[in-house]
C-alpha positions in Angstrom: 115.9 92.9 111.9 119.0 94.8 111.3 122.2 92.9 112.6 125.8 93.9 112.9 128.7 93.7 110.3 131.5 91.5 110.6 134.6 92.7 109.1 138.0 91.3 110.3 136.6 90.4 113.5 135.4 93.7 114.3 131.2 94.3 114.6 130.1 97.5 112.9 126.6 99.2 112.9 124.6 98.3 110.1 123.9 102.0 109.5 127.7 102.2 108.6 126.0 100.5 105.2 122.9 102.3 104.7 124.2 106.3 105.5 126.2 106.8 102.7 123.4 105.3 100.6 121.1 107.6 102.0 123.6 110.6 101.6 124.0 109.6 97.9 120.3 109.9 97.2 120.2 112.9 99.3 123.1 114.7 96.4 121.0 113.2 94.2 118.4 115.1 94.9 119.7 118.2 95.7 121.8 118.2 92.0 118.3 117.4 90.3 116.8 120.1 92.5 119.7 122.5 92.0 119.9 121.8 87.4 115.9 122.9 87.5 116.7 126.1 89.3 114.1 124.8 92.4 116.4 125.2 95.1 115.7 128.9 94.9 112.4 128.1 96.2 113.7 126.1 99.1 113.5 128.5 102.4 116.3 126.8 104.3 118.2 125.0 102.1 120.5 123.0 104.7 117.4 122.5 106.7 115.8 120.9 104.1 118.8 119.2 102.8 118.7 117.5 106.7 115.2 116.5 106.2 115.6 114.8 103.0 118.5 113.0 104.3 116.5 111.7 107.0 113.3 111.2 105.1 115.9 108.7 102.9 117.5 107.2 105.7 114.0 106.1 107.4 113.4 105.1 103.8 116.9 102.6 103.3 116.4 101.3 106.8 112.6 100.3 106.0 113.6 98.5 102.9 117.0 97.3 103.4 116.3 96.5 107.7 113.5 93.8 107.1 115.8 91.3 104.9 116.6 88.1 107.2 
């Protein structure tokens, strides 16, 4: 079960945690993608670059949200 961060007294989402870890596997992706010239296949590349991003975030949530 995900639960909230406690910073200074302040609660914070745990997603403020897991999005830009998701978003770094997401560049990831798309620099790999992009250095073997395979984005060129990609129809709609920000469409696709939203997917991924979400496919990862379900992904860091799944892992990282069952801990506790």
């Amino acid at each position: 079960m995900l639960h909230e961060l406690g910073l200074g007294g302040m609660l914070f989402s745990p997603l403020v945690a897991l999005i830009p870890l998701a978003f770094g596997l997401m560049l990831t992706t798309r620099l790999a993608l992009h250095r073997m010239n395979w984005r060129r296949f990609i129809w709609k590349p920000a469409w696709f670059d939203v997917g991924v991003f979400v496919c990862y975030l379900a992904l860091v949530v799944h892992l990282f949200g069952n801990q506790g």
